[in-house]
N, C-alpha and C positions, 0 to 999 in steps of 0.2 A: 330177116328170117331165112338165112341162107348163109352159104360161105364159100367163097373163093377169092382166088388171088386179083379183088376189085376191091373197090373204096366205100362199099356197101356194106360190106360185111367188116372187112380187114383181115381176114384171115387168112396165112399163105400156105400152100402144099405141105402134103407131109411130104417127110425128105428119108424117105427108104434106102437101104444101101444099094450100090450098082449091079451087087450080086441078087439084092430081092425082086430086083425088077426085072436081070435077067431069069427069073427062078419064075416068075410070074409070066413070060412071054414066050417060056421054053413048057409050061403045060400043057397036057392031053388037050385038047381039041374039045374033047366034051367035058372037060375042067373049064374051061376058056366061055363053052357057052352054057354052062350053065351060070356062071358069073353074069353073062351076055343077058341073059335071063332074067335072070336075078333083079339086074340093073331098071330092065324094061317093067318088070314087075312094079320094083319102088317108086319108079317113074310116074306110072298109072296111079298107083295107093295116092299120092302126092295131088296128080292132077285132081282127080275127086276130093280130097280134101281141102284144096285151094277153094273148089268150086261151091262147097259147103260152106268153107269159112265165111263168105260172100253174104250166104245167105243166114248164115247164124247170127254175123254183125248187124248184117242189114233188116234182120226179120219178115225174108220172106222164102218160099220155095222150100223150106225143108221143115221137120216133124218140131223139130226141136229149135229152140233161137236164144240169143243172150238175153231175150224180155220175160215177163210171166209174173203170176202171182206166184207170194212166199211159200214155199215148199216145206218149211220149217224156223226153229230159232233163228234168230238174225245172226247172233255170234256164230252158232253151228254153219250159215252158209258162208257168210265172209270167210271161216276158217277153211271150209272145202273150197272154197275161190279161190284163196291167196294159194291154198297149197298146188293148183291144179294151173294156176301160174307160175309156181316157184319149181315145179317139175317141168316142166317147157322151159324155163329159163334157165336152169343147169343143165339140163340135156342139150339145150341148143348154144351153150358157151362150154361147157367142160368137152364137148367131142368136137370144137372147133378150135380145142389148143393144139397147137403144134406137140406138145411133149405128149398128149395123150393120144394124139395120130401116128406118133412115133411104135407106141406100146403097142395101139390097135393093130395095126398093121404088121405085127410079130404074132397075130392069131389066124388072119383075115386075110387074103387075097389085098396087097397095094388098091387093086383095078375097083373094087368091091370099095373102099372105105368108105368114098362119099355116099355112093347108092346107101350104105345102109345108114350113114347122117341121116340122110333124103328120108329112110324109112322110117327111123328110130322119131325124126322131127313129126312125120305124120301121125304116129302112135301116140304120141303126146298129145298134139292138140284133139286127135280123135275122142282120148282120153277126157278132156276137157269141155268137147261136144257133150259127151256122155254124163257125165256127173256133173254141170257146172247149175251152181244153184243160183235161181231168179230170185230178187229181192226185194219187188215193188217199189211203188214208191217214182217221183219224177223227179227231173234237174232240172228240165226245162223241155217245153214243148211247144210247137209250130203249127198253127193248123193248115190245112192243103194253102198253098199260095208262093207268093214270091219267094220268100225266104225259107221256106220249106224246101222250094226245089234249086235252089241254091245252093242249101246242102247238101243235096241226093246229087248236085254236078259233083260238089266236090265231092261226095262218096266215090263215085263214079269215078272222077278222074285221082283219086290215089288209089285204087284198085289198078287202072291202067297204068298210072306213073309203076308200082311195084312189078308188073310184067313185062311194062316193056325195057324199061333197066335189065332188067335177066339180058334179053337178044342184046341189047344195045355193048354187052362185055359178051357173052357165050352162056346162052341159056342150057348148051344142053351139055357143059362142062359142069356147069353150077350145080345141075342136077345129076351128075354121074353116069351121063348115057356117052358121052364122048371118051370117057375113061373104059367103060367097059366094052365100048364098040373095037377103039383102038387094039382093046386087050385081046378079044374074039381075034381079029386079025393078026395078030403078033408082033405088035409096031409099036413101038416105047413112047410111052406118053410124057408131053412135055407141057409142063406149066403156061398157064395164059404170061405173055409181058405184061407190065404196068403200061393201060392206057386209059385217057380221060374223055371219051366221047359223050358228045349230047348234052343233057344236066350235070355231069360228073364235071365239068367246065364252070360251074354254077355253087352247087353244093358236092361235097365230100360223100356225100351219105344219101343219094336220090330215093333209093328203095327205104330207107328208113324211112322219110318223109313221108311218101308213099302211103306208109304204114301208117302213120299218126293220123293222115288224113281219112282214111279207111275207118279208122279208129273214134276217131273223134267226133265226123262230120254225119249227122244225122239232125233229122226234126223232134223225135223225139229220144230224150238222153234220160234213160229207167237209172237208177241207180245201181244196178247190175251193174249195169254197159258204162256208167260212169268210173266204178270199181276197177272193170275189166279193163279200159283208157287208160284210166291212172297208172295202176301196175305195170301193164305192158311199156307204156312210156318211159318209168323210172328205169323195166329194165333194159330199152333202149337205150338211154343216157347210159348208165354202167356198163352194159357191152360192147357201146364204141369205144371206151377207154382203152378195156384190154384188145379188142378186135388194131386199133390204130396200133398200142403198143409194138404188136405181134409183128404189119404192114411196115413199122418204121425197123423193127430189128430185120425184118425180111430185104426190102426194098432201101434202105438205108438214110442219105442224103437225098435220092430222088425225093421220097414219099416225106421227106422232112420239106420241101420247097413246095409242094404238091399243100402240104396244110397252111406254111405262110401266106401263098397263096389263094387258097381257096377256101371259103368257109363250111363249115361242119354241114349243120342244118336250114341254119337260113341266111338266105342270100343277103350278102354284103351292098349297103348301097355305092356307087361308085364315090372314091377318096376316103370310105368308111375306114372305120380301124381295124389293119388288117390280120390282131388276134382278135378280133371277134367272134362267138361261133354260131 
C-alpha cells in the first residue's frame, strides 16, 4: 500500500523533464515551503490513518471497527464494501502509473506528487473507515487461549513486517518527506537505486505479506473482515502484476534476475522451483 522504486510496490519515479525539475528547484522560497508543508501535512494525515487502520482490522481503540451488527440489506452492504475497496484500489494503482505521474506532474509541483499519493491514499481508506458496512455473521472463532494469541502474534508481527520494510528501503522517500525536504532546499532529487535488504533477499514483495498477515490473522474472522481479506488480497495479486511490469520496464535485466531469483510472496524452499511464486 505504498509506491516506490522497491520490490514492494514496483513502482518507479515519475520521469519529469530536466527543465521541470529545474523549474521546481529555481521557485520562491515560500513556493518551496509551502510544498515543504504540504508534504509534512500528508505525512501526519497518513501516520493517524495507519494507526487507525490497526485498530479498525484489529477491533480495538477506535469508534468504529471492520466487526458489528448488520446495518442494513446484505446485498446493499457487500455493494458499499466492494465499492469502498474498488476506490482504494484504483486510486492506489492508477496514481502509481508512471504515464499518469507523467500527466500529474504537468499540474503539480514534481516535489509534491508523492505527498499527495500519500494523501489521496489516506482519503481513501478514511473513506472506507467511514462508510464501510458490518455484516455479522462468523468464519471462525477462537476463544482466549493458545491459538488465539497466535494469531494476535501474527497480527502483530505483519503490522511490524509492513513498517519496517518502509526504513529497511527509505521510509521517508516512500512517503514524500525526502522529496519535499530536498525540494525546500533546492537540491535535485534523485531516485532510490535498486537494492535487496533484509526480507527483500527472501520474498519480492515483504510489505505485501505484511499486509496479508495483518489482514487475515485474527481469532475472530466476522464475515465483514472475511470480505474485506478477500478483496484486498485479490487486489494485491493484480497490483503486483502491473506494479512488477513497470519495476522490469524501469530496472530492466537487473529486476528480471532479481525475480528468477527470488520469490514473489512465499518463500522458496531451498532447490524449490525457482518460478514459483
Amino acid at each position: 500500500m505504498q509506491q516506490f522504486v522497491d520490490h514492494s510496490t514496483g513502482t518507479a519515479p515519475s520521469s519529469a523533464t530536466a527543465q521541470g525539475a529545474d523549474k521546481d528547484r529555481l521557485a520562491p522560497f515560500t513556493s518551496r515551503l509551502a510544498v515543504f508543508l504540504y508534504g509534512v501535512a500528508s505525512y501526519g494525515l497518513f501516520l493517524a490513518t495507519f494507526l487507525y487502520a490497526c485498530g479498525f482490522i484489529g477491533g480495538f481503540f477506535v469508534p468504529r471497527t471492520i466487526d458489528g451488527a448488520p446495518v442494513g440489506p446484505l446485498w446493499q452492504s457487500l455493494l458499499i464494501d466492494f465499492a469502498l475497496i474498488a476506490l482504494f484500489g484504483i486510486q492506489h494503482s492508477v496514481m502509481a502509473r508512471p504515464a499518469f505521474k507523467r500527466w500529474w506532474t504537468q499540474l503539480i509541483p514534481e516535489a509534491a506528487e508523492r505527498s499527495t499519493y500519500v494523501l489521496a491514499s489516506s482519503l481513501a481508506l478514511i473513506a472506507l473507515f467511514v462508510f464501510w458496512q458490518p455484516l455479522g455473521g462468523r468464519v471462525w472463532h477462537f476463544e482466549p487461549g493458545l491459538i488465539a494469541n497466535l494469531l494476535w502474534a501474527v497480527f502483530a508481527f505483519g503490522w511490524g513486517l509492513v513498517l519496517v520494510t518502509t526504513f529497511l528501503i527509505n521510509h521517508f522517500d516512500l512517503f514524500g518527506l525526502r522529496q519535499v525536504w530536498l525540494h525546500l532546499q533546492g537540491r535535485h532529487y534523485r531516485p532510490l537505486k535498486f537494492v535487496t535488504p533484509g526480507p527483500y533477499r527472501i520474498v519480492r514483495h515483504p510489505l505485501y505479506v505484511g499486509w496479508l498477515l495483518a489482514f487475515w490473522a485474527t481469532p475472530t474472522m466476522s464475515m465483514a473482515h472475511f470480505v474485506f481479506a478477500s478483496l484486498m488480497a485479490i487486489y494485491i495479486l493484480i497490483a503486483i502484476q502491473y506494479e512488477e511490469r513497470d519495476l522490469v520496464e524501469y530496472h530492466g535485466e537487473e529486476y528480471q534476475e532479481y525475480r528468477r531469483r527470488v520469490a514473489m510472496l512465499v518463500p522458496r524452499m531451498a532447490g524449490g522451483n525457482r518460478r514459483g511464486r
